[in-house]
C-alpha positions as MATLAB code, in Angstrom:
seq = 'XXXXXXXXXXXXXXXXXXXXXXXXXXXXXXXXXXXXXXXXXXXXXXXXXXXXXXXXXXXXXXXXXXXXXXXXXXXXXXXXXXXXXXXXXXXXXXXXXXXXXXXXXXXXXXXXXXXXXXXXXXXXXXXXXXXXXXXXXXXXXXXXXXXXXXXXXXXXXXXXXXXXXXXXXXXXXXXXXXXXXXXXXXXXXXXXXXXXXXXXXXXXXXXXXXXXXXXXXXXXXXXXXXXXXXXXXXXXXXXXXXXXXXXXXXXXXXXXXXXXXXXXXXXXXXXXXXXXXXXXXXXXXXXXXXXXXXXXXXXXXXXXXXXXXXXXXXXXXXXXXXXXXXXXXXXXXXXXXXXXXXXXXXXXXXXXXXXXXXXXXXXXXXXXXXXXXXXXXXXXXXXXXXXXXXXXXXXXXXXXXXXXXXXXXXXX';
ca = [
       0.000    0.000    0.000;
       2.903    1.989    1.109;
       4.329    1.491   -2.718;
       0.909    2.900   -4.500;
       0.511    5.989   -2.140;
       4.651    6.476   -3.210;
       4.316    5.905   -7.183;
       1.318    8.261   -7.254;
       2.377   11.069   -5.557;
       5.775   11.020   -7.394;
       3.934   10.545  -10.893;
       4.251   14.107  -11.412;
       7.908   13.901  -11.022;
       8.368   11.303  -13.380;
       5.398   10.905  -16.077;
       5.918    8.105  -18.626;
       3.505   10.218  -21.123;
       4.965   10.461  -24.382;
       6.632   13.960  -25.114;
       5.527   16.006  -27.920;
       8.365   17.179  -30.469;
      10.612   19.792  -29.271;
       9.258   22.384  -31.732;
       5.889   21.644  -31.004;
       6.696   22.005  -27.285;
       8.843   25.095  -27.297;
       5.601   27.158  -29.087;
       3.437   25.736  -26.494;
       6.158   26.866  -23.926;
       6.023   30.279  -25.764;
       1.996   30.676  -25.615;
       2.396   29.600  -21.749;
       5.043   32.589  -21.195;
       2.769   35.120  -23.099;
      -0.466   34.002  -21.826;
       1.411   34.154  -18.304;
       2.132   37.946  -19.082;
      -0.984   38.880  -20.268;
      -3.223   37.110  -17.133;
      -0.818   38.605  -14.734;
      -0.501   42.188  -15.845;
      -4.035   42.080  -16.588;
      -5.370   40.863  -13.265;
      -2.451   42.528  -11.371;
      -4.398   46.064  -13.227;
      -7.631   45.553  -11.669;
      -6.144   44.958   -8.111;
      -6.429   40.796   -8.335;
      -4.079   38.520   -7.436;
      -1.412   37.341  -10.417;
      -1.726   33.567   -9.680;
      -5.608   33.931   -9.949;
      -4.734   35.334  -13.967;
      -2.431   32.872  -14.176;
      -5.230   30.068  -12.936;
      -8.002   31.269  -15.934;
      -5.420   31.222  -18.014;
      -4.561   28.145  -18.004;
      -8.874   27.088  -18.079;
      -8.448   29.203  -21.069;
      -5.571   27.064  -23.045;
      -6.967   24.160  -21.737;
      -9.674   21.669  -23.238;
     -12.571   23.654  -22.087;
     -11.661   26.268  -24.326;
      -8.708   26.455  -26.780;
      -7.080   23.346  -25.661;
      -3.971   24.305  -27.146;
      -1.727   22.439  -24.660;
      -1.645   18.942  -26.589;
       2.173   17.850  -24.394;
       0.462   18.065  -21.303;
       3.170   15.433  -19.913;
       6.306   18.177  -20.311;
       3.952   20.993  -19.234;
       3.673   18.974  -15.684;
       7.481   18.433  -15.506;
       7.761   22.236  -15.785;
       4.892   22.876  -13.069;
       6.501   20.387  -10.714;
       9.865   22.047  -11.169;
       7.890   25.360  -10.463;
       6.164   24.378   -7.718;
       9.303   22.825   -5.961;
      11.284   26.361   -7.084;
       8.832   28.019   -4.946;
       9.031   26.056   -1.958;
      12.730   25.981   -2.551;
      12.838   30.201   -2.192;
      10.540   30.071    0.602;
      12.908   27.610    2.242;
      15.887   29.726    1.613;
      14.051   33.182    3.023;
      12.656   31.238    6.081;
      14.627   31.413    9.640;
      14.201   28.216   11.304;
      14.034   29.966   14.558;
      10.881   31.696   12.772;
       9.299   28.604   12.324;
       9.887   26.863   15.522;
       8.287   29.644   17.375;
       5.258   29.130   15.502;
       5.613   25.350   15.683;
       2.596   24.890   18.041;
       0.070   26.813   16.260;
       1.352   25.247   12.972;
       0.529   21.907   14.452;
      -2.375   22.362   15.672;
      -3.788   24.610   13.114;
      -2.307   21.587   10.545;
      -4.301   18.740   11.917;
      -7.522   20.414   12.963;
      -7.648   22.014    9.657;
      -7.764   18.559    7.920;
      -9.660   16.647    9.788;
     -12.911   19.066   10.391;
     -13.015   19.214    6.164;
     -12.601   15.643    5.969;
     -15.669   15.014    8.627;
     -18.214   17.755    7.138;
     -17.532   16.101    3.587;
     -17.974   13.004    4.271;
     -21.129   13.645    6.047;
     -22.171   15.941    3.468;
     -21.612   13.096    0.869;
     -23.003   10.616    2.615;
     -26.335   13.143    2.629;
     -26.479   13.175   -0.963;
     -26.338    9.982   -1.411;
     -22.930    9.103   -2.248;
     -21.428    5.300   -0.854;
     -19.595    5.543    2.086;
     -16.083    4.278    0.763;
     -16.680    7.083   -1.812;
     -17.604    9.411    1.114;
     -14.557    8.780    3.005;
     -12.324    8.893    0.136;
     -13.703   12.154   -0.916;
     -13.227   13.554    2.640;
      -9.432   12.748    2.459;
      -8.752   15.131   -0.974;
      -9.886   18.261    1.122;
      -7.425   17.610    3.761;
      -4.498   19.132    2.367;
      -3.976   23.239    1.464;
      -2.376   23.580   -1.657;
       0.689   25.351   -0.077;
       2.367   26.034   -3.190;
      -0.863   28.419   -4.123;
      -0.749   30.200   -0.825;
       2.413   31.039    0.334;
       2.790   32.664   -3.161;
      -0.095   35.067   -2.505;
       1.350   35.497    0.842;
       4.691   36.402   -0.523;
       3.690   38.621   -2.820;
       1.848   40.547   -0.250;
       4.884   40.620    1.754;
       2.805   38.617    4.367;
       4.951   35.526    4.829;
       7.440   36.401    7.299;
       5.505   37.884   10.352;
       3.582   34.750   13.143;
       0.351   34.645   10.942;
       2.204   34.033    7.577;
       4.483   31.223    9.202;
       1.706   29.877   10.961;
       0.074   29.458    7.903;
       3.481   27.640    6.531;
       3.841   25.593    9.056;
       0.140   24.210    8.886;
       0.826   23.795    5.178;
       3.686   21.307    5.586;
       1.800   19.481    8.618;
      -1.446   18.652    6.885;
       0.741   18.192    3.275;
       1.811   14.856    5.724;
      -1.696   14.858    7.742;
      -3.080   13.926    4.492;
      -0.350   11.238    3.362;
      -0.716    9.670    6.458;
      -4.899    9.639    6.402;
      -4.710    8.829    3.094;
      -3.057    5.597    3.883;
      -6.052    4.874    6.905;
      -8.389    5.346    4.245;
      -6.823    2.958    1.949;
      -6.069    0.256    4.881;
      -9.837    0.587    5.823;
     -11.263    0.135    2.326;
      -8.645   -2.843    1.892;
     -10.421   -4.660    4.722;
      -7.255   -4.343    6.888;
      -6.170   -1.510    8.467;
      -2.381   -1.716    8.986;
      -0.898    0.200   11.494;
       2.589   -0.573   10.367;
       1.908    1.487    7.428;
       0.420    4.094    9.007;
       3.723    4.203   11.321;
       6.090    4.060    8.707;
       4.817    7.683    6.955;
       4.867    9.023   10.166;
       8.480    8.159   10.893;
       9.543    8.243    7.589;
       8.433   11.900    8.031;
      10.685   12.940   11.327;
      13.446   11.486   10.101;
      13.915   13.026    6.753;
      13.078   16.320    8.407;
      15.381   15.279   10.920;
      18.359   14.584    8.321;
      17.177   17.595    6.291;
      16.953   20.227    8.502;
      18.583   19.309   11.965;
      21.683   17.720   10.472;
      21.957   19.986    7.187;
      22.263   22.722    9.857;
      25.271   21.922   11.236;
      27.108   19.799    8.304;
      26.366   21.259    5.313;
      26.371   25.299    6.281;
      29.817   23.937    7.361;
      30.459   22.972    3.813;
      29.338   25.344    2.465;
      31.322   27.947    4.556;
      34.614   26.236    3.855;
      34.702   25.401   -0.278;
      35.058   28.169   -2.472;
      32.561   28.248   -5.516;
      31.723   31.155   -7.739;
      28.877   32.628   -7.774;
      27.138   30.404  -10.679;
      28.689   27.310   -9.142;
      27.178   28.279   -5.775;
      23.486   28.651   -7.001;
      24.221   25.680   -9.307;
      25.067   23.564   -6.185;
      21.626   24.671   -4.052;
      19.331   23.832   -6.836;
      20.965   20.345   -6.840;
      20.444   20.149   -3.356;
      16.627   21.331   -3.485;
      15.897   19.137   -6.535;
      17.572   16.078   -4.827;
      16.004   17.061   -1.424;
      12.759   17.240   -3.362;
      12.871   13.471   -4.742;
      13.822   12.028   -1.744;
      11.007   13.451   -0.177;
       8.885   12.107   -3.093;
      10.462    8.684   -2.948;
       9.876    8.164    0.694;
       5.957    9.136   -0.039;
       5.613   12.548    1.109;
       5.198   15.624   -1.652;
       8.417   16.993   -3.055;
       7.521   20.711   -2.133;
       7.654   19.664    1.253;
      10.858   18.356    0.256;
      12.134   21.052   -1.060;
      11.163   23.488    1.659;
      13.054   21.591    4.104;
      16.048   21.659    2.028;
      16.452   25.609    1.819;
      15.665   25.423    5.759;
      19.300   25.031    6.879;
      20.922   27.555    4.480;
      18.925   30.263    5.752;
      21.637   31.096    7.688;
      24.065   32.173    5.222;
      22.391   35.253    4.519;
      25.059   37.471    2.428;
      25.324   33.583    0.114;
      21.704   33.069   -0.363;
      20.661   36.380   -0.891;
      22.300   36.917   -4.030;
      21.848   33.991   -4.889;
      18.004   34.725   -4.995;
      19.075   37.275   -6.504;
      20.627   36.238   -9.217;
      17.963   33.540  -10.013;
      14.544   35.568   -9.487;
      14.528   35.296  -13.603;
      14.753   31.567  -12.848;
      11.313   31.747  -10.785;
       9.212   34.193  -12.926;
       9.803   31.283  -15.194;
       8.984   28.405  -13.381;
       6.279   29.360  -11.150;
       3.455   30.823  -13.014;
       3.833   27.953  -15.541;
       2.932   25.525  -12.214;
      -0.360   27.936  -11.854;
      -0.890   27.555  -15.549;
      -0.879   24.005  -15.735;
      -3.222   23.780  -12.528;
      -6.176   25.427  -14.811;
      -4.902   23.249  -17.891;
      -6.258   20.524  -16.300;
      -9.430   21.610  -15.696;
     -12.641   20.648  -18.253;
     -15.393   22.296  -17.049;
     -17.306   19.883  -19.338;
     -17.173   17.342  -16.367;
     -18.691   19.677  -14.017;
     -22.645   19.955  -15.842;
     -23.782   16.681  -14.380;
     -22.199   16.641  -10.930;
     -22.471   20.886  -10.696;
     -25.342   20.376   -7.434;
     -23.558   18.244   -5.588;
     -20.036   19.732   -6.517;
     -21.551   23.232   -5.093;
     -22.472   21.403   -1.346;
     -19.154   19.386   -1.553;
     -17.141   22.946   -2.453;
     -19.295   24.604    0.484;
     -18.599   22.103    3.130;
     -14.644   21.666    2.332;
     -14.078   25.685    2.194;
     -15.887   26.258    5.364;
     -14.090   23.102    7.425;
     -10.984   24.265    6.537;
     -11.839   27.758    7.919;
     -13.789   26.233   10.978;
     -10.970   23.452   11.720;
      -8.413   26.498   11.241;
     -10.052   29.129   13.084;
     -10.598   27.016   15.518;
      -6.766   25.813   16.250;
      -5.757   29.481   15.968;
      -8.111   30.997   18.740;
      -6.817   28.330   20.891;
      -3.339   29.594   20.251;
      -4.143   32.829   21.269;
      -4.191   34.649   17.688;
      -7.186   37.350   17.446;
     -10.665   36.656   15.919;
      -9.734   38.472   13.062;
      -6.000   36.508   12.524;
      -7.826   33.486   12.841;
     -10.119   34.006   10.339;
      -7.202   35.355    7.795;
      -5.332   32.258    9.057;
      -8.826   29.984    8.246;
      -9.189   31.400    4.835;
      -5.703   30.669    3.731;
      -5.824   27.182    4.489;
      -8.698   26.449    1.905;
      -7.140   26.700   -1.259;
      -6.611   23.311   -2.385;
      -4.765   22.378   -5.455;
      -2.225   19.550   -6.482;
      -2.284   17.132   -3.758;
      -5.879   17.008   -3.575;
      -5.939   16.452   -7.493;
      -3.399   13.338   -7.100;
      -5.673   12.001   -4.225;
      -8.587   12.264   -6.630;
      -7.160   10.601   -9.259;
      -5.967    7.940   -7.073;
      -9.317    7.346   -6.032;
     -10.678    6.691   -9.813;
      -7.428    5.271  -11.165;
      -7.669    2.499   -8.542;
     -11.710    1.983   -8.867;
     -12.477    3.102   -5.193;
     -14.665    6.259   -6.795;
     -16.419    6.630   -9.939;
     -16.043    9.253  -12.769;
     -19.106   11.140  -10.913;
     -17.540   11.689   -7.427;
     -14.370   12.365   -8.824;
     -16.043   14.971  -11.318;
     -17.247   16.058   -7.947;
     -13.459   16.239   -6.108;
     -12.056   17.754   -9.249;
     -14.668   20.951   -9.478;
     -14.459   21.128   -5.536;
     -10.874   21.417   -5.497;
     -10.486   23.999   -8.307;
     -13.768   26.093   -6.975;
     -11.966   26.372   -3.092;
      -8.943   27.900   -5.297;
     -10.931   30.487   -7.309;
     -12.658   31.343   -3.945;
     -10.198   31.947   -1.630;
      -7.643   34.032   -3.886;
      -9.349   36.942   -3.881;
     -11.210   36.513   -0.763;
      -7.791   36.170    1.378;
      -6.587   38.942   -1.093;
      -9.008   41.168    0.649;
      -9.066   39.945    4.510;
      -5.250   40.311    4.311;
      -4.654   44.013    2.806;
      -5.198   46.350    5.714;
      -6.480   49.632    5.519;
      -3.433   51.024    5.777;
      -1.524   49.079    2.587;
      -5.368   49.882    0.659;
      -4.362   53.873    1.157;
      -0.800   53.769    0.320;
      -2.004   51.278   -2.950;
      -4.055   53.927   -4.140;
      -1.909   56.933   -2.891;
       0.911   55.495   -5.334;
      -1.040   55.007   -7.864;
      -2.357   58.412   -8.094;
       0.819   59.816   -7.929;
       1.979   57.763  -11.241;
];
């Protein structure tokens, strides 16, 4: 069981889809870049978040409109390596001391925050008369946040590094492994057998590559890193072998690789005056990547498939966006953060995104939910996305940023 939760959740790392010729795929790459230009500037014009652009851009190039993105196989390598990019940055920007001090609320806000969604939809399924292993499979895809979707908008807002933003990262990376480790319950239960050696394994599998990662890349590789001398390509060349390697092992082992790859830039935090221009010198290297992993999120989406399930998609959608904010809130208030932290700290936890996709198409790959409920998942998961984005865009600009916004722009 172990070995099918582990090949699907690295499928995106290594997809055995045929490629499409070079030339094809270098003037899809181009219409990606342009359309990526064109969402962003547009929606960053009207005050909306970039990623949301680049999101309807991608429904846009997609089959439900233009479906001009026939090599969908290389245009998921590129997303993965933008989505582990991200994570990578974050990583590097993030002290570890930060985190730690927010590694109670990050827990708690982590595993209330998954479980609450998975109740209310499985409940909520069960009410519309959906099977119960269907039910409880569906509950587990609304347990994780798409992190890679929300610590961008909190980035760009300059939100990330204060306790609500790393709260909010922290809870990310806990239910990213919350949801490995219910998804392998869920499977055990279905199976007939529940096997708690399983279960145990993800867990420890878990602390111990964050344990090597983080605890020992502190001390042994900063060393390293201190004492060889690399120009300034080499340098950057060597941490984006580290994060990419960081990133498969954490695939390989069964957890995501932008978990992975978070952990990995952890350690070298330290080195400011190093990583700093490195980031530097490779932000051209993530305006690439990254809005072609927001992109390919709406490429896969056909909102032919959503006509027939569109009722029950709507109470599904309703009862994982408000879980997530109830389980959330909830863990938050108990850590002391105010009402209105909370709720910003509720609200963005419920974009969900690729690890709720995978989960899905588990569940229909391996015949434990039909084309309906996962028709269902599928609109669900995309419709928490489009709903949060500018929602959170909104609860987290405060009045203050809102005046200075419009002061500037007067003044050019």
């Amino acid at each position: 069981m172990a070995i099918v939760i582990t090949l699907t959740l690295n499928s995106k790392l290594f997809c055995n889809e045929p490629m499409a010729e070079p030339t094809a795929f270098v003037l899809q790459l181009s219409i990606l870049l342009v359309a990526a230009i064109a969402g962003g500037v547009l929606f960053k014009r009207f005050g909306y978040p970039v990623a949301l652009g680049e999101l309807l851009v991608g429904i846009i190039l997609g089959p439900s409109v233009f479906n001009l993105i026939s090599d969908q196989a290389t245009v998921s390598v590129f997303a993965e390596l933008g989505a582990i990019i991200l994570l990578f940055y974050i990583g590097l920007e993030t002290e570890i001391r930060d985190l730690k001090g927010q590694l109670l609320p990050s827990l708690s806000v982590g595993v209330l925050g998954a479980i609450v969604p998975l109740v209310l939809c499985y409940y909520a399924a069960l009410a519309v008369g959906i099977s119960n292993n269907e039910a409880l499979f569906l509950g587990v895809v609304f347990t994780a946040t798409s992190i890679g979707i929300t610590i961008r908008l909190l980035r760009d807002m300059g939100k990330l590094n204060n306790p609500l933003g790393l709260t909010v990262l922290g809870a990310g990376i806990v239910d990213d492994v919350v949801a490995v480790v219910l998804l392998s319950v869920v499977l055990s239960m279905l199976s007939g057998v529940v096997n708690t050696l399983d279960i145990g394994l993800v867990i420890i599998k878990a602390i111990i590559f964050w344990a090597i990662i983080v605890l020992i890349g502190a001390k042994f590789l900063v060393k390293i890193i201190d004492r060889i001398r690399l120009d300034n390509e080499y340098f950057i060349l060597f941490l984006l072998a580290y994060g990419f390697l960081a990133a498969y092992i954490s695939a390989a082992i069964g957890l995501s690789a932008i978990v992975g790859a978070f952990a990995a830039g952890l350690p070298l935090s330290k080195r400011q005056a190093k990583v700093k221009m490195a980031l530097e010198q490779t932000r051209s290297l993530y305006m690439f990547f990254v809005p072609i992993f927001f992109i390919s999120i709406g490429t896969l989406i056909n909102l032919s498939v959503f006509g027939e399930a569109a009722y029950l998609g709507l109470i599904i959608t309703a009862m994982a966006f408000i879980g997530k904010i109830i389980g959330s809130f909830a863990a938050a208030r108990l850590n002391r953060f105010s009402t209105k932290d909370s709720l910003r700290i509720g609200i963005s936890m419920t974009p969900r995104g690729e690890m709720g996709l995978i989960v899905a198409s588990l569940g229909l790959t391996s015949g434990l939910i039909s084309t309906g409920t996962y028709s269902i998942a599928v609109m669900a998961v995309i419709l928490t996305t489009f709903i949060a984005i500018p929602i959170l865009k909104k609860v987290l600009t405060d009045k203050k940023d809102e005046y200075l916004s419009r002061l500037s722009e007067n003044q050019n």
